[in-house]
C-alpha positions as CSV (number, residue, x, y, z in Angstrom):
1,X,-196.1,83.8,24.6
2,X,-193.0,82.4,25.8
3,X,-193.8,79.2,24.4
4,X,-194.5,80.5,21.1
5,X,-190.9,82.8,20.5
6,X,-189.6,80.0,21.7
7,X,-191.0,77.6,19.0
8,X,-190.1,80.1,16.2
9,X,-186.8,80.7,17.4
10,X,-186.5,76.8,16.3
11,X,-188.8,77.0,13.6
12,X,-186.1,79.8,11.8
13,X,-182.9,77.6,12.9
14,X,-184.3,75.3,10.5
15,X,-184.9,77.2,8.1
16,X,-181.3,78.1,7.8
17,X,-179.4,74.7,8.6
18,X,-177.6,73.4,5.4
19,X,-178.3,70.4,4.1
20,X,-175.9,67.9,3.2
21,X,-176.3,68.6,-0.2
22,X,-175.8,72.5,0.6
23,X,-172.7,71.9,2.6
24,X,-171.1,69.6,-0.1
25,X,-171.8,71.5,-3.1
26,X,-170.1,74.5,-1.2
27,X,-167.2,72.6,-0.5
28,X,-167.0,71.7,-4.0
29,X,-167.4,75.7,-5.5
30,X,-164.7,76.8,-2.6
31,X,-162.3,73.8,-4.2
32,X,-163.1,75.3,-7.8
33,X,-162.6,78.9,-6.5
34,X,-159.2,78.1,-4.8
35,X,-158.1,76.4,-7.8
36,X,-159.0,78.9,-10.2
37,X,-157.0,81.4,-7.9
38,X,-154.2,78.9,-8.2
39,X,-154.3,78.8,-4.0
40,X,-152.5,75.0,-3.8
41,X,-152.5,75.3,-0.2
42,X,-156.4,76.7,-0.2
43,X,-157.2,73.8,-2.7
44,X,-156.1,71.2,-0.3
45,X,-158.0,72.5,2.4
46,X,-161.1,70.8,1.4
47,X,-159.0,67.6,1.0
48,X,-158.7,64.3,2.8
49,X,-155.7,62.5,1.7
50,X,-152.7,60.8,2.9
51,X,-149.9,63.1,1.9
52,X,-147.4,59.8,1.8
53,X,-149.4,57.7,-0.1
54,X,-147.4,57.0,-3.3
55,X,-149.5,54.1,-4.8
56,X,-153.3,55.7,-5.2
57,X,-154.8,58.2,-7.5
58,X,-156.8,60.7,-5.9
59,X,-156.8,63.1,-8.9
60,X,-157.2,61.6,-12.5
61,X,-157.8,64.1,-15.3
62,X,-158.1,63.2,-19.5
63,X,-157.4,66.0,-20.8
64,X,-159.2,68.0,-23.9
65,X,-155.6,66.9,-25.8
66,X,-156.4,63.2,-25.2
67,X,-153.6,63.1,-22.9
68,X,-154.0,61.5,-19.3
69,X,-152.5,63.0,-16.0
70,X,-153.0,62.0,-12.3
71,X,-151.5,62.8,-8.5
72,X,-151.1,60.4,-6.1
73,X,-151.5,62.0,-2.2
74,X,-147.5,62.2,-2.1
75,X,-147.9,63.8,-5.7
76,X,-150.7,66.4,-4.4
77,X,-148.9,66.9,-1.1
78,X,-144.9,68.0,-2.9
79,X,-145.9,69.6,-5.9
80,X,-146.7,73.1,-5.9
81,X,-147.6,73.9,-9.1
82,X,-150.1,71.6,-8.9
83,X,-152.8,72.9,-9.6
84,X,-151.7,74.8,-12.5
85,X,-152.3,78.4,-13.0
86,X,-156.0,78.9,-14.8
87,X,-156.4,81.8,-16.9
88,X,-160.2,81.0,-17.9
89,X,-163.7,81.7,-16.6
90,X,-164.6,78.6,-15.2
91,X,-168.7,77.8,-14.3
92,X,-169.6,74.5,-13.0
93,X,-173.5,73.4,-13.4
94,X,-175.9,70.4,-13.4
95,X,-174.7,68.7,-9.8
96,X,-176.2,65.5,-8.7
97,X,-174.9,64.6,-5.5
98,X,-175.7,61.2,-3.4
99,X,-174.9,60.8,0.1
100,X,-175.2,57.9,2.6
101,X,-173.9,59.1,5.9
102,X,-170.4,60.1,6.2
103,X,-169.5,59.5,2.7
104,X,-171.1,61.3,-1.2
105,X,-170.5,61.5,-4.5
106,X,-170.8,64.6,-6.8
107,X,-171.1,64.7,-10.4
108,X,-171.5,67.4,-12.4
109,X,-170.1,69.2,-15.1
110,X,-167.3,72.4,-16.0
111,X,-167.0,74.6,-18.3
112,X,-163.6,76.5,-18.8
113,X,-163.5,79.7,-20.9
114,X,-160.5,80.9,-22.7
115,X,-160.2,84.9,-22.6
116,X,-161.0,84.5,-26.3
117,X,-164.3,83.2,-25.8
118,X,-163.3,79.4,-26.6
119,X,-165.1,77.0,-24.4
120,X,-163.9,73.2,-22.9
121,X,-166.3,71.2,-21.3
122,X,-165.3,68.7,-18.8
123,X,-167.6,66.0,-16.5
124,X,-166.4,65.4,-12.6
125,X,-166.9,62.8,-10.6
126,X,-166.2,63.6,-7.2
127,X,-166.3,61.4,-4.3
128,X,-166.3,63.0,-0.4
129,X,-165.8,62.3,3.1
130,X,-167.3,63.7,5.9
131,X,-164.7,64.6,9.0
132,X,-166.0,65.9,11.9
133,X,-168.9,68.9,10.2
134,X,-166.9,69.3,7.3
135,X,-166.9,67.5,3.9
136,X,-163.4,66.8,2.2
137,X,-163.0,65.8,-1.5
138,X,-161.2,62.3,-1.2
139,X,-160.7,61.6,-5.1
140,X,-161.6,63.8,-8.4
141,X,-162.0,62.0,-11.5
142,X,-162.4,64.5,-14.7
143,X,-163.0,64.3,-18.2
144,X,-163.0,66.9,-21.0
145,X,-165.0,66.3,-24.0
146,X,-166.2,68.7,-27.0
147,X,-169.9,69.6,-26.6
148,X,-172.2,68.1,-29.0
């Protein structure tokens, strides 16, 4: 009898460990939520980056405009309205995400909607570390483009 609670009591912690797909897809909605809040310091939370690292672009963004905007670590690290303020509903769906042992890649794809009911869809390409049991976005490339 022993034996057998014993084996179920194992059994069920299986059941409930997170893969690493689980783990890094809720690292990426926590990232979206904080943002959406316009939580900078909650946003970088689920970041690795070096803070003084001026030369390379962890965040690179074409924007529904056409325009083209990007943060460096030292960028990410000093400026606080960065991320901006979202006013939308924002949804993100269709995730395909790779891993290979301490490092993944996400992509997916957002949808932003205005109060007014106007919708922007963007694709991200996220690539992830994993530090210690946690994953930690390491660059976010993201493009906006008019659905079809």
């Amino acid at each position: 009898m022993k034996n057998l609670l014993f084996a179920l009591l194992i059994g069920s912690g299986s059941l409930f460990a997170q893969t690493n797909d689980d783990a890094i897809k809720a690292t990426l909605l926590a990232e979206a939520k904080a943002l959406k809040a316009h939580q900078p310091s909650e946003v970088r939370k689920h970041w690795s980056f070096d803070p003084k690292d001026t030369k390379h672009t962890i965040v690179s963004v074409n924007l529904p405009d056409g325009s083209y905007t990007f943060r460096t670590g030292a960028d990410f690290t000093n400026d606080n309205t960065f991320p901006p303020a979202m006013p939308l509903r924002v949804s993100n769906a269709d995730f395909q995400i790779k891993s290979a042992g301490n490092f993944a890649s996400a992509n997916y794809q957002t949808t932003y909607t205005t109060p007014d009911g106007k919708a922007v869809k963007a694709h991200r390409v996220v690539l992830l570390e994993k530090k210690g049991n946690e994953w930690k976005i390491t660059s976010i490339s993201e493009h906006y483009y008019s659905p079809k």
